[in-house]
C-alpha positions in Angstrom: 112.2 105.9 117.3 109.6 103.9 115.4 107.1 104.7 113.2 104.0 102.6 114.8 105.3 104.5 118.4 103.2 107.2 119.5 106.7 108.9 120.7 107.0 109.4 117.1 103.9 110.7 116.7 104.4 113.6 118.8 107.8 114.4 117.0 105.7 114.3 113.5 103.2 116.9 114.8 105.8 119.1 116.3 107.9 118.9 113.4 104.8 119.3 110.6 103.3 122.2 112.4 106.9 123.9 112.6 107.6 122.9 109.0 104.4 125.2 108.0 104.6 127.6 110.7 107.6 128.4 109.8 108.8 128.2 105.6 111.8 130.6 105.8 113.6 128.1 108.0 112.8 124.7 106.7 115.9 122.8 105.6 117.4 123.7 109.3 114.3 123.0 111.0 114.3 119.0 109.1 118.0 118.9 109.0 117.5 119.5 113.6 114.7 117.0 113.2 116.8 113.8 111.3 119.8 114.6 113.9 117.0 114.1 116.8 115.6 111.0 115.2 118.2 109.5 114.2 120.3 110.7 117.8 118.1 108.3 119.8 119.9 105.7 118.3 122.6 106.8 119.6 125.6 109.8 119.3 128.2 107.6 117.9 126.4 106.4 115.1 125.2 109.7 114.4 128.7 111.2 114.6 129.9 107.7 112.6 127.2 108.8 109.5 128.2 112.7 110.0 131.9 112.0 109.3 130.9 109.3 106.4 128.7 111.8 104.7 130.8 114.6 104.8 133.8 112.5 103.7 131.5 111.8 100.6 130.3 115.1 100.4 133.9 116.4 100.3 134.5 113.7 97.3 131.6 114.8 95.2 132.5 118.2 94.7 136.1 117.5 94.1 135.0 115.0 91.5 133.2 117.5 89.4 135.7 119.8 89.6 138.6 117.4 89.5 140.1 117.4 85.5 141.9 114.5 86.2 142.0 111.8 88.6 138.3 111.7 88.9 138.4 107.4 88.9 140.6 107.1 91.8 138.2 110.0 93.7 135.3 107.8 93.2 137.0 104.7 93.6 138.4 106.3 96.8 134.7 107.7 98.1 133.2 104.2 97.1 135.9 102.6 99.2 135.2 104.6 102.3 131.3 104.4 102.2 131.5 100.3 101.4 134.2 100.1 104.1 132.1 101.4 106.8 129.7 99.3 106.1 131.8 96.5 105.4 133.4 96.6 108.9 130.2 96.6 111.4 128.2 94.4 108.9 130.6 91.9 107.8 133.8 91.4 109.8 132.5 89.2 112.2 131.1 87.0 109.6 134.3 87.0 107.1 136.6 86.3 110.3 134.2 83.0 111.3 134.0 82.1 108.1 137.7 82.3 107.0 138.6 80.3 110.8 136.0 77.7 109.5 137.9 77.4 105.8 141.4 77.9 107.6 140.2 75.3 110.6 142.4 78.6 112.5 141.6 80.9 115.2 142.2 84.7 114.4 140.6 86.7 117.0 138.8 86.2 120.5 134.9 85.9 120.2 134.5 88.0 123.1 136.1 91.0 121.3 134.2 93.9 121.6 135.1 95.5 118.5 133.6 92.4 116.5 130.3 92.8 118.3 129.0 96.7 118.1 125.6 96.9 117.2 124.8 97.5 113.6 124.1 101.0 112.9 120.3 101.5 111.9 120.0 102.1 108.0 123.3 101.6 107.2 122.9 99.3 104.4 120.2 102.2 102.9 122.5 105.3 103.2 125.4 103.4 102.1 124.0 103.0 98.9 122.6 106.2 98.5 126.6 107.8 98.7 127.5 105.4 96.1 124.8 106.2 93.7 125.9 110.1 94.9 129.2 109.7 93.7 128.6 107.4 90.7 126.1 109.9 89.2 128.3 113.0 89.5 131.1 110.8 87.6 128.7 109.8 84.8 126.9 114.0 84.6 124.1 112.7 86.0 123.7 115.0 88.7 125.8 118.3 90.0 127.0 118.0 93.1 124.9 119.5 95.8 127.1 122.4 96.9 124.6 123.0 100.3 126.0 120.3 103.1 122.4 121.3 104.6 120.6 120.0 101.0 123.1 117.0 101.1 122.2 115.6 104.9 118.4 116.2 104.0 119.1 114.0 100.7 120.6 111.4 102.9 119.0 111.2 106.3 115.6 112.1 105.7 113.7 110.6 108.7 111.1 109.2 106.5 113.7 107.1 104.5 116.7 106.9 106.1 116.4 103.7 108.2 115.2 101.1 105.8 114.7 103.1 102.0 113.0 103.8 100.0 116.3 104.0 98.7 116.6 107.8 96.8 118.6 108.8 94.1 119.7 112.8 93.9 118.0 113.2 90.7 114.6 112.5 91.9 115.0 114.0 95.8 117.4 116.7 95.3 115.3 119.1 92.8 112.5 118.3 95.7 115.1 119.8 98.6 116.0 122.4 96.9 112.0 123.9 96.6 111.5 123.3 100.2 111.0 126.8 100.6 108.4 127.3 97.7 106.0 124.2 99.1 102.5 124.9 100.7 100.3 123.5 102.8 97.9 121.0 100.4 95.0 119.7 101.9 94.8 116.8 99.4 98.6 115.8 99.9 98.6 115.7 103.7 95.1 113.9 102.8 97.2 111.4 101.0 99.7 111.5 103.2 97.4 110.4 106.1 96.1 107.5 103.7 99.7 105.6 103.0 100.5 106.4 107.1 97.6 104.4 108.0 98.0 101.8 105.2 101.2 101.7 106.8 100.4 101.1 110.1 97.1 98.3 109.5 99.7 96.7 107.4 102.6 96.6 110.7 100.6 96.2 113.3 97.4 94.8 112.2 98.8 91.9 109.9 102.6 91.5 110.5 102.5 91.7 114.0 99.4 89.4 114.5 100.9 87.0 111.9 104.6 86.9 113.8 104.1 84.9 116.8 102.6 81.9 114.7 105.5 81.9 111.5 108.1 82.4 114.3 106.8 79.4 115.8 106.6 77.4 112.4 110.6 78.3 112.0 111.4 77.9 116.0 111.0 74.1 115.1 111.8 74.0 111.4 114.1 70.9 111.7 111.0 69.1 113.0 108.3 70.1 111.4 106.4 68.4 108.1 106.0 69.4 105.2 102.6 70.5 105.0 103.8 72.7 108.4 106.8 74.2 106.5 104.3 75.5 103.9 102.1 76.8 106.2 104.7 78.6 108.0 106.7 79.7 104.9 103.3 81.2 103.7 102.6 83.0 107.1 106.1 84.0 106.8 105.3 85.6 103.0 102.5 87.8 104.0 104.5 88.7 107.2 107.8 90.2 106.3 105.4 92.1 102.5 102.9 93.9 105.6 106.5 94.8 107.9 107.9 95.9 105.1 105.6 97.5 102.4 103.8 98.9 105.7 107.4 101.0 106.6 107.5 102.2 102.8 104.1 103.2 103.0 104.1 105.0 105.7 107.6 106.4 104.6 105.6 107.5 101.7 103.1 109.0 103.7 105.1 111.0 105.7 106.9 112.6 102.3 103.3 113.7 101.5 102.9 115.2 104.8 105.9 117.7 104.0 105.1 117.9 100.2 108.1 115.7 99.1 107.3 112.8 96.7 109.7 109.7 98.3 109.4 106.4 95.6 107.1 103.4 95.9 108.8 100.7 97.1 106.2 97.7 96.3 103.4 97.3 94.1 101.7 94.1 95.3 104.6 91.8 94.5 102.6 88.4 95.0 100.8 89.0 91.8 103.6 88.5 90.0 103.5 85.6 87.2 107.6 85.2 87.4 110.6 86.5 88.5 111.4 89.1 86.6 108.3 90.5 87.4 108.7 89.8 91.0 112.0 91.7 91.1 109.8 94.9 89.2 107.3 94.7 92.5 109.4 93.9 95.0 111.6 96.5 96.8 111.6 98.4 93.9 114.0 101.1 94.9 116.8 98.1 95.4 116.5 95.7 92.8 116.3 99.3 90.5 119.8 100.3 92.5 121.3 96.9 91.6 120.4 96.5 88.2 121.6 100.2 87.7 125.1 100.2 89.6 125.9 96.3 89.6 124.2 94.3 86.7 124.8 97.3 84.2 128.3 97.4 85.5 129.2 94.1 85.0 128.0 94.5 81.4 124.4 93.2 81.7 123.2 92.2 79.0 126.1 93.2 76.2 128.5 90.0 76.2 126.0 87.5 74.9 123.6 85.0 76.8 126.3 83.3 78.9 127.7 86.7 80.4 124.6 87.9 81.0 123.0 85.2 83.0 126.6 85.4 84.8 126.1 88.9 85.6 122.7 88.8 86.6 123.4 85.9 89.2 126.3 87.9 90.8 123.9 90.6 91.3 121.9 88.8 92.6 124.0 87.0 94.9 124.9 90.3 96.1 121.7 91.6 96.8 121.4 88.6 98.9 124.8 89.2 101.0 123.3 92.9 101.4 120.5 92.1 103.6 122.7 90.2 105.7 125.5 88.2 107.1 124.9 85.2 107.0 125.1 82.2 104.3 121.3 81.7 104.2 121.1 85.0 102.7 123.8 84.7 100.3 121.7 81.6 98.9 118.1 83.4 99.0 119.9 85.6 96.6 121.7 83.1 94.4 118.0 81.5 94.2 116.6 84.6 93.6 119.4 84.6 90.4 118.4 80.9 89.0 114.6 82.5 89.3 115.5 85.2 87.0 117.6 83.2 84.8 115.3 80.0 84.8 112.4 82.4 83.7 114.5 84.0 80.4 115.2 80.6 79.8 111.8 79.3 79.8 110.5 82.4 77.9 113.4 81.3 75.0 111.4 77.9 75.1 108.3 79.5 74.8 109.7 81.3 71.9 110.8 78.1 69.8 107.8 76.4 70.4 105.9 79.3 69.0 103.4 79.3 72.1 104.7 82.5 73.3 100.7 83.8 72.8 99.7 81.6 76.0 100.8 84.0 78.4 98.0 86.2 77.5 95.7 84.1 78.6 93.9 84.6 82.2 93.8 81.3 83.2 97.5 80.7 82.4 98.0 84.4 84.6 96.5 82.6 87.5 98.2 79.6 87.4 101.5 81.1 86.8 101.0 83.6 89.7 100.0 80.6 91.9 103.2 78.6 91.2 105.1 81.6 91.5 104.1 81.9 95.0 105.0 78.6 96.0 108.7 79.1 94.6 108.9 82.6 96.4 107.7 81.0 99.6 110.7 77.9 99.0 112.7 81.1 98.7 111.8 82.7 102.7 112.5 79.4 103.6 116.1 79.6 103.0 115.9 83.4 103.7 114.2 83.3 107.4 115.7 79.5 108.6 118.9 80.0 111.1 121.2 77.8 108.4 121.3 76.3 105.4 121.5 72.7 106.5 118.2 73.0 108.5 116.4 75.1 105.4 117.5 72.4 103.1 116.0 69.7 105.1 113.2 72.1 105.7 112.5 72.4 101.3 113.2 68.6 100.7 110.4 67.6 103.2 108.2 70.7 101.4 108.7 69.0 98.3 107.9 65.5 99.1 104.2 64.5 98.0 103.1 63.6 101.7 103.3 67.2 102.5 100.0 68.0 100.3 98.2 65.8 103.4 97.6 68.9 105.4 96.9 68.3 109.0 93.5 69.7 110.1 94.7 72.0 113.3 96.5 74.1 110.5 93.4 74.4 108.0 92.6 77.8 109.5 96.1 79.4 108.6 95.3 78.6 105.1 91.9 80.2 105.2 94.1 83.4 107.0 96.2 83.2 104.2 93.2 83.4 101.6 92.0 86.2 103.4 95.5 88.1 102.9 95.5 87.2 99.2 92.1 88.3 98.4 93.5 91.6 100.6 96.8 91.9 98.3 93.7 91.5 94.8 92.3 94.7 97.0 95.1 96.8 97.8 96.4 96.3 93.8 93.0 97.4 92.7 92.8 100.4 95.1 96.2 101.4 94.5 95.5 101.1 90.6 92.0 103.4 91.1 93.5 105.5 94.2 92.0 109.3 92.5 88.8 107.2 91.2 88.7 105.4 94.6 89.2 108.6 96.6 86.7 110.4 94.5 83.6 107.8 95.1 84.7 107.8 98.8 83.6 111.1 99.3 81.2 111.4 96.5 78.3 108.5 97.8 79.8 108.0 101.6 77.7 110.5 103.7 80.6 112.2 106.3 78.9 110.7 109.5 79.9 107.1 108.4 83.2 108.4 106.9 84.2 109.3 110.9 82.9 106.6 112.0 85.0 104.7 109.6 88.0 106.8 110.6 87.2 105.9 114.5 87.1 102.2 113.8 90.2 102.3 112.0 91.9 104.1 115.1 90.3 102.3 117.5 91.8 99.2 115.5 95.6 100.4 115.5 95.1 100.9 119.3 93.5 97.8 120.3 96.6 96.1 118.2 99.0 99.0 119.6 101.8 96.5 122.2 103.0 98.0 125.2 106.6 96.9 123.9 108.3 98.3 120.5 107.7 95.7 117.8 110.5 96.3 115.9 110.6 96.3 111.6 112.1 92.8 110.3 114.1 95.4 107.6 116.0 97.7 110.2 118.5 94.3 110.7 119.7 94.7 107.6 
């Protein structure tokens, strides 16, 4: 069931008017709702996630209350929740891979068991038990001792299928006040706000721009190099309005029932390096990496050399989560040098004593436009079908020729202009949302307000397909 489906939204009216209708029953009235949103998937995978969470449910209490052997508990939960994963996300790809290395053949490719579909939010739940467990080890949290209060913490329709990724310190306090929250005109008000953000974002701009950067990549060992920026740059402001349009609206619909989910991106394009990227960018994982990889590793303890080593593993691993495939596994390691290459060039800055220029606008703007190129080399590697052809792709991107743009794609880059100077908006409005909201209703008269509002719907129906238009995140 999709967000941008108007299937679900009749289940989010049903389910908000019940919600209020009827306080004394909340947590089983959400907990029916996630097992009906997530059940259209399918039974088994909802029977798959009810026996991995209540596995891991089982091994948090008996960690807290455990006086010894609490490692092997954890290592034991971690080992069941990664292993799930592991085997529907992975095993196909390790087995091909290890047949390539080998030049052996280990199983059939018609197998069935090597080609069940990937369970929907699997990579986001899985990660969510770990931190579980890992934070009742450590005394960050209590175990929940409600299996109600745990699925809600987990499988949260507004979350579950592609993040934001929670922790239970910040949503478990919230579940446990369901009963005490009331209807708030100014929430669901917000809530309505980030839902149709949400939805412009999909359907309006991702959707509209998909057709033209999937045919950029359809040909991407043929195309120039002026075509590979053009599509890689399509490609940017595609998968930031699929994506930051889900969180959004997953945001959204946390307001609707008075829970506060976390912001996932804060207009990542305007970021002047990589570090800062990774600080805008899916906020709620690269937090969940450096928190339960990076830091475990050592981070940045063991000296300069360990460090950078750490934070490319991490990195490399973040890039192996979103996928199976080797092109992923390289975004990531690229994604490392980024991170590295920046602390290195901010050392640089540091001997040479011009540390001071990065205070300067004009060096903001030049460093957030060269920033963008390299993040768009970086969905090159991430979006092509292999790493020879993405290779090619990036040497051809880099040659000098490919500045001579061809006139026929002159109007993508004034699209992509128009994006940019939408991403300056959205910061600003996001930055200003109370001061924003207040002048809104303040000096527009209510008669152009609704016809504003009708405009805006009218919009998300004319751009509304007949067919489901799926989110590029629920692959991983």
């Amino acid at each position: 069931m999709m967000f941008n489906t108007p299937e679900f939204a009749l289940f989010l009216v049903i389910t908000m008017g019940l919600f209020y209708f009827i306080p004394k029953h909340r947590l089983w009235l959400l907990t029916a709702a996630n097992v009906i949103f997530y059940g259209v998937v399918g039974p088994g995978y909802l029977l798959l996630f009810g026996i991995v969470s209540l596995a891991v449910f089982g091994c948090g209490r008996w960690i807290e209350q455990a006086s010894s052997g609490r490692r092997i508990l954890l290592l034991i939960g971690i080992l069941l929740t990664s292993g799930n994963l592991v085997f529907f996300k992975y095993t196909d790809f390790a087995l091909r891979s290890l047949e390539k290395l080998l030049s052996v053949h280990l199983v059939a490719h018609e197998a069935s068991w090597l080609h069940y579909a990937l369970p929907l939010g699997i990579s986001f739940y899985t990660f969510e038990l770990i931190s579980y467990l890992v934070d009742i080890y450590k005394g960050r949290i209590a175990a929940e001792r409600s299996l109600l209060r745990f699925w809600m913490f987990i499988m949260f329709f507004a979350h579950m299928i592609a993040g934001p990724i929670m922790r239970g310190k910040e949503f478990l306090p919230q579940i446990q006040q369901l009963d005490t929250i009331r209807f708030n005109p100014a929430q669901i008000r917000l809530g309505v706000f980030f839902i149709v953000l949400g939805l412009l974002k999909k359907m309006g701009i991702a959707d509209q721009l998909a057709p033209y950067s999937d045919s950029f990549f359809s040909q991407a060992s043929t195309i120039s190099g002026a075509e590979g920026w053009t599509g890689s740059v399509l490609y940017a402001f595609q998968i930031y309005c699929d994506f930051s349009g889900y969180s959004d609206m997953a945001v959204g619909l946390g307001c609707l029932f008075g829970l506060e989910l976390a912001r996932n991106f804060d207009t990542p394009y305007l970021s002047a390096n990589a570090t800062e990227f990774w600080r805008r960018w899916h906020i709620t994982l690269s937090s969940w990496i450096r928190d339960y990889i990076y830091i475990a590793l050592g981070g940045s303890r063991r000296g300069e050399i360990r460090q950078y080593a750490n934070l490319f593993a991490a990195m490399t691993i973040s890039g192996f989560w979103h996928g199976s495939k080797w092109t992923f596994v390289a975004w990531g390691m690229y994604q490392g040098g980024l991170l590295i290459g920046h602390k290195l060039y901010v050392m640089l800055l540091q001997r040479l004593r011009i540390v001071y220029i990065q205070k300067y606008l004009w060096y903001r703007i030049l460093a957030i436009g060269v920033f963008f190129m390299l993040t768009c080399l970086g969905w090159v590697i991430f979006r092509t079908e292999g790493l020879h052809t993405a290779m090619d792709l990036i040497s051809r991107m880099l040659n000098p020729k490919a500045l001579l743009m061809p006139r026929w794609v002159w109007h993508f880059w004034g699209i992509a202009a128009g994006l940019f100077a939408l991403h300056i908006l959205e910061a600003y409005l996001l930055r200003h949302l109370d001061r924003v909201s207040t002048a809104w209703h303040r000096w527009i008269p209510s008669p152009v307000r609704a016809a504003i509002y009708c405009l805006v719907v009218l919009i998300l129906l004319y751009v509304l397909k007949p067919e489901q238009s799926s989110f590029i995140y629920f692959q991983f």
